[in-house]
C-alpha positions as CSV (number, residue, x, y, z in Angstrom):
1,X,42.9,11.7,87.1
2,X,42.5,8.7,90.1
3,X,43.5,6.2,86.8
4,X,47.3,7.9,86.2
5,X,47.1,8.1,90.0
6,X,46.6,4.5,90.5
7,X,48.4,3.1,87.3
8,X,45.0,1.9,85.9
9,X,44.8,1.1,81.9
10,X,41.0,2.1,82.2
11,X,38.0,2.9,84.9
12,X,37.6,-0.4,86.9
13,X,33.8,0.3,87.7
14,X,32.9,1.0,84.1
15,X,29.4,-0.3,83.3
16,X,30.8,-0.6,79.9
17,X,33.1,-3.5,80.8
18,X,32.6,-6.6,78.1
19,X,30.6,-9.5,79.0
20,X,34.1,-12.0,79.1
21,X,35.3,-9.8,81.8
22,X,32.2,-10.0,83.9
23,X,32.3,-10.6,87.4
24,X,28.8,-13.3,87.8
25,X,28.0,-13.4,91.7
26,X,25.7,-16.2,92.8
27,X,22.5,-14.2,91.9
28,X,23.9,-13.8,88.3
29,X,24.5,-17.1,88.0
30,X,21.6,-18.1,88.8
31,X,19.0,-15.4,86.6
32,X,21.8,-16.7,83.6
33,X,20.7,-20.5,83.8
34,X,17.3,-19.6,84.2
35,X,17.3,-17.5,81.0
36,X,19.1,-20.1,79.4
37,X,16.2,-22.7,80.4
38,X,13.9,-20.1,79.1
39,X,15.5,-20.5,75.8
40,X,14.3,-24.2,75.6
41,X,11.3,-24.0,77.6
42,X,9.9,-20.3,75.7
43,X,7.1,-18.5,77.2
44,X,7.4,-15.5,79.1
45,X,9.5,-14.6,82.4
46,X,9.8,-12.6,85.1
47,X,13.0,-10.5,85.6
48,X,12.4,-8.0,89.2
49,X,14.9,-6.5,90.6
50,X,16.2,-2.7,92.5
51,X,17.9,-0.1,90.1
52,X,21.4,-1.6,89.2
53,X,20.9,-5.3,91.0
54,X,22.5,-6.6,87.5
55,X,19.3,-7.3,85.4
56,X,20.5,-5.4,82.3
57,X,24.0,-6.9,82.6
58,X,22.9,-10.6,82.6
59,X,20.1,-9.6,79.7
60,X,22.9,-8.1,77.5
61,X,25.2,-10.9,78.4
62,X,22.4,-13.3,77.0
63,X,21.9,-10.9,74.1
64,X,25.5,-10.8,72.9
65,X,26.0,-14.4,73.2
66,X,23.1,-15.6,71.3
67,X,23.5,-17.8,68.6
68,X,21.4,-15.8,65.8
69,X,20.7,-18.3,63.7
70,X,18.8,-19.8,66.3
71,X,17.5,-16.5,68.0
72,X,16.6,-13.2,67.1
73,X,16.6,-10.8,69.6
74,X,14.6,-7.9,70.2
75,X,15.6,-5.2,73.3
76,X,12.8,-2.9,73.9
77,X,13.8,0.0,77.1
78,X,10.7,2.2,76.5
79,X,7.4,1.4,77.9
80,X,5.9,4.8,78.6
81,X,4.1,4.4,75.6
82,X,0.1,4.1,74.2
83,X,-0.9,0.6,73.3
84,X,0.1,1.6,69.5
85,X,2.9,3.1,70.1
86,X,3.8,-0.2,71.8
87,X,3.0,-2.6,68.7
88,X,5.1,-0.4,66.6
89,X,8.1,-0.7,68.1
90,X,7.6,-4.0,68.4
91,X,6.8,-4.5,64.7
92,X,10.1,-2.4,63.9
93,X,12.2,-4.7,66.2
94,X,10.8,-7.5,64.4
95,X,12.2,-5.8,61.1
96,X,8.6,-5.2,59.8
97,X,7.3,-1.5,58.4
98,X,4.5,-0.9,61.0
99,X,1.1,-1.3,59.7
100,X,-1.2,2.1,60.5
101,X,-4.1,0.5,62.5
102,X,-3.9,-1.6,65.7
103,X,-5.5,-4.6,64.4
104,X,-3.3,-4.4,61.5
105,X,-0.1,-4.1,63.7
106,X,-1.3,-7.0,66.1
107,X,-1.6,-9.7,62.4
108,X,1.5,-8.3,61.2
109,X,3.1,-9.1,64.8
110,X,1.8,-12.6,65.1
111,X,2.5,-13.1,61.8
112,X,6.2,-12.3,61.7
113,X,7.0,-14.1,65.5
114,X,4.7,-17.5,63.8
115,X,7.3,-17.0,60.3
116,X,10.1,-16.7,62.2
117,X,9.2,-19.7,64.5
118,X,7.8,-22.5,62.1
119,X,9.3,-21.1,58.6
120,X,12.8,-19.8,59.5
121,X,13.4,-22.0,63.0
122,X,14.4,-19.0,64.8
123,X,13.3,-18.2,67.7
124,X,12.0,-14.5,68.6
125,X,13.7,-13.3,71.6
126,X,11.6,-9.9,73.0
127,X,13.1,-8.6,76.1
128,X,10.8,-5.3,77.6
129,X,12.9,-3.7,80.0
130,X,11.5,-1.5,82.5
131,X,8.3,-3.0,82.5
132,X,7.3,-1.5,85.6
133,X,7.3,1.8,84.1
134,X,4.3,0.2,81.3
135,X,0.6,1.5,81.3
136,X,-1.7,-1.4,82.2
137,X,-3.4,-1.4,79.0
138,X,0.4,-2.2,77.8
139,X,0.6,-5.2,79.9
140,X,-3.2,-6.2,79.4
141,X,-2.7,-6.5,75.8
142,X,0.7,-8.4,76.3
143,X,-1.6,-11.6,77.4
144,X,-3.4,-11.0,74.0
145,X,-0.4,-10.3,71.2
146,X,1.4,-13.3,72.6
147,X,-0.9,-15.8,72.3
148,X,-0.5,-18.6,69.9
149,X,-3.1,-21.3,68.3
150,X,-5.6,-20.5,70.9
151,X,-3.1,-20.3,73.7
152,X,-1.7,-24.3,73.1
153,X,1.9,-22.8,71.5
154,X,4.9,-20.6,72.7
155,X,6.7,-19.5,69.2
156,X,8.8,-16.9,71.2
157,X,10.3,-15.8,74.4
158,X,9.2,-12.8,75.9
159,X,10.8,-11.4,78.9
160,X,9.6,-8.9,81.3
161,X,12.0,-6.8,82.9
162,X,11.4,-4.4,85.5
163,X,11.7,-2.9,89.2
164,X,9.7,-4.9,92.1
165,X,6.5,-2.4,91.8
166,X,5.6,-4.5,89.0
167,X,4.0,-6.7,91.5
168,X,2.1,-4.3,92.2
169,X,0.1,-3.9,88.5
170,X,0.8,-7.7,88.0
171,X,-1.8,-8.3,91.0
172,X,-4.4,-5.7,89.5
173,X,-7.1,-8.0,88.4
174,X,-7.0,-7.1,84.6
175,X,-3.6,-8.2,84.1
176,X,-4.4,-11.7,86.1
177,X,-4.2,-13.7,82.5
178,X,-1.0,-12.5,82.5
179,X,0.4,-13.5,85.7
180,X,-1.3,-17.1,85.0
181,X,0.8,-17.1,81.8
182,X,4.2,-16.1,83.7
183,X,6.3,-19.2,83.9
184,X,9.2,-18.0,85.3
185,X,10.3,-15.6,87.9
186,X,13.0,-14.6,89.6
187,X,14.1,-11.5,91.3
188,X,17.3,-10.0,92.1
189,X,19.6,-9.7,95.7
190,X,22.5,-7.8,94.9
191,X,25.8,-9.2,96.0
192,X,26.8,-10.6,99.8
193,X,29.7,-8.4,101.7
194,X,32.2,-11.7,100.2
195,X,30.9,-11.0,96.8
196,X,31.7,-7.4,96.8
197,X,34.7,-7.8,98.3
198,X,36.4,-10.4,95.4
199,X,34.3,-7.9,92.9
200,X,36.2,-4.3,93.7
201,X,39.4,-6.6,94.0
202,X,38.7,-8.1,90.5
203,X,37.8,-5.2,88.6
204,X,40.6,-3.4,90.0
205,X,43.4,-6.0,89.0
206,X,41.9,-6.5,85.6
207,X,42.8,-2.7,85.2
208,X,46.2,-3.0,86.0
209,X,46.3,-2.2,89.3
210,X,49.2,-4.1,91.6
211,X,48.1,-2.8,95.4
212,X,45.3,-3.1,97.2
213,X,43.7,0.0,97.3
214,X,40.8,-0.8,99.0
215,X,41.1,-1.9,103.0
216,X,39.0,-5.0,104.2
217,X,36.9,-2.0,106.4
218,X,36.4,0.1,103.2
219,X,35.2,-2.9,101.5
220,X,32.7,-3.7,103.8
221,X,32.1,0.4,104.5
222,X,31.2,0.1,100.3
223,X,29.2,-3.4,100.6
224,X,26.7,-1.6,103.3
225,X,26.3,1.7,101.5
226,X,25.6,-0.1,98.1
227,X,23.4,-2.4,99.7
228,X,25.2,-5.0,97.5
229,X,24.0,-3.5,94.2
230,X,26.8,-3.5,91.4
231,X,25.3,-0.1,89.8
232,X,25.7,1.6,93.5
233,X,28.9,-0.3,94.2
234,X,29.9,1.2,91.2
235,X,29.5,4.9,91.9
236,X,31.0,4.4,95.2
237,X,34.1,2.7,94.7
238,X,34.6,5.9,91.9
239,X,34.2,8.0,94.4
240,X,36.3,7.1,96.8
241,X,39.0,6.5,94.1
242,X,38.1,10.2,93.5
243,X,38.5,11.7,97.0
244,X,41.9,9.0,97.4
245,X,43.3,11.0,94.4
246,X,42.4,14.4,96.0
247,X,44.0,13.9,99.4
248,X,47.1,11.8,98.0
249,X,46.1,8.2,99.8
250,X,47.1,5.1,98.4
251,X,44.9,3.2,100.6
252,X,41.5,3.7,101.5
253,X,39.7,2.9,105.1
254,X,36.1,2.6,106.3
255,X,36.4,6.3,107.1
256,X,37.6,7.6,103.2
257,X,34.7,5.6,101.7
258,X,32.5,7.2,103.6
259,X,33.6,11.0,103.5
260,X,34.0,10.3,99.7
261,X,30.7,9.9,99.2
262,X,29.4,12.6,101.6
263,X,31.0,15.0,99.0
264,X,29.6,13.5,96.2
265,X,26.2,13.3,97.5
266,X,26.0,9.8,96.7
């Protein structure tokens, strides 16, 4: 309803939006050219960041423009799993037919990442999103499935994605071979109050629309709601779109932004 209300071709805010159409603030940027270092270097990193900072963004970004001759990448979101379970799913993104027993599953994991590697020249690209959320028997036997030649080679990159609790396991002294092995880190800030501003004002041009809809106090009433995060920036900018539509404004203040999302419970 707020798009014919507005003249918008589709939902500005969509989370759906394709990666050339992305709006990269500083913190982007900067997780993108450390990713793309990772992709020389290899070896695992260290993605933390709140609930919609971007991470998923910049890792699909990365994903979809991956030269696959080069790369192959493997996106694994569940990590509430068993040990098993884990090597599994990560011998089924790696295109093999799980084996039945563990130690089986572990050979035929090394196995296929080393082929890959030094047979093929293509580099395995694991990314485990919300890592946080793995058992620390996961994580413990991370340190052992990924390492190569007595721990001298890096035939893959694997990257960790989670939520800042990670830390938290990360410092429990079983998964300390782990954190040694960690080469890169980098956690997520969310956009500055300039940042959001150009990014509603971006997203809502490239949908067509020809006013500005959103006053500089609503744009800094969404920046300190969101706490700069895209994924809550999002939901609020919707909503007040929402509420705009409802009681016929074309323009929304400081005060809209904030009764819009009273009602939504956002």
């Amino acid at each position: 309803m707020y798009r014919q209300y507005f003249g918008l071709k589709y939902n500005p805010f969509d989370k759906e939006i394709s990666t050339e159409n992305l709006f990269l603030s500083k913190d982007m940027k900067e997780l993108d050219s450390r990713l793309k270092y990772m992709l020389d270097a290899r070896g695992i990193c260290l993605v933390i960041g709140e609930p919609g900072s971007g991470k998923s963004t910049i890792l699909r970004k990365m994903v979809e423009t991956l030269n696959h001759s080069l790369y192959k990448p493997c996106y694994l979101p569940l990590t509430t799993l068993t040990v098993k379970d884990f090597y599994q799913a990560m011998a089924s993104l790696l295109g093999e037919t799980p084996a039945y027993k563990k130690y089986a599953l572990f050979q035929q994991i090394q196995n296929c990442i080393q082929n890959l590697y030094y047979e093929q020249r293509v580099t395995p690209v694991i990314i485990i999103d919300e890592v946080h959320m793995a058992p620390v028997p996961v994580l413990d036997d991370l340190r052992a499935i990924f390492n190569f030649k007595v721990d001298s080679a890096n035939p893959f990159v694997l990257i960790l994605a989670g939520q800042q609790h990670i830390r938290n396991k990360l410092s429990l002294n079983t998964c300390y071979p782990l954190r040694q092995r960690i080469t890169m880190r980098y956690s997520m800030q969310g956009f500055s109050a300039d940042e959001t501003i150009e990014y509603c004002k971006s997203r809502m041009k490239i949908a067509g629309c020809t006013s500005e809809v959103f006053s500089p106090s609503a744009l800094a009433a969404i920046h300190s709601v969101s706490g700069g995060f895209p994924r809550n920036i999002n939901n609020i900018a919707v909503a007040t779109l929402m509420y705009c539509t409802e009681k016929k404004l074309l323009t929304a203040d400081e005060e809209t932004v904030y009764q819009a999302n009273i009602e939504t419970g956002i």
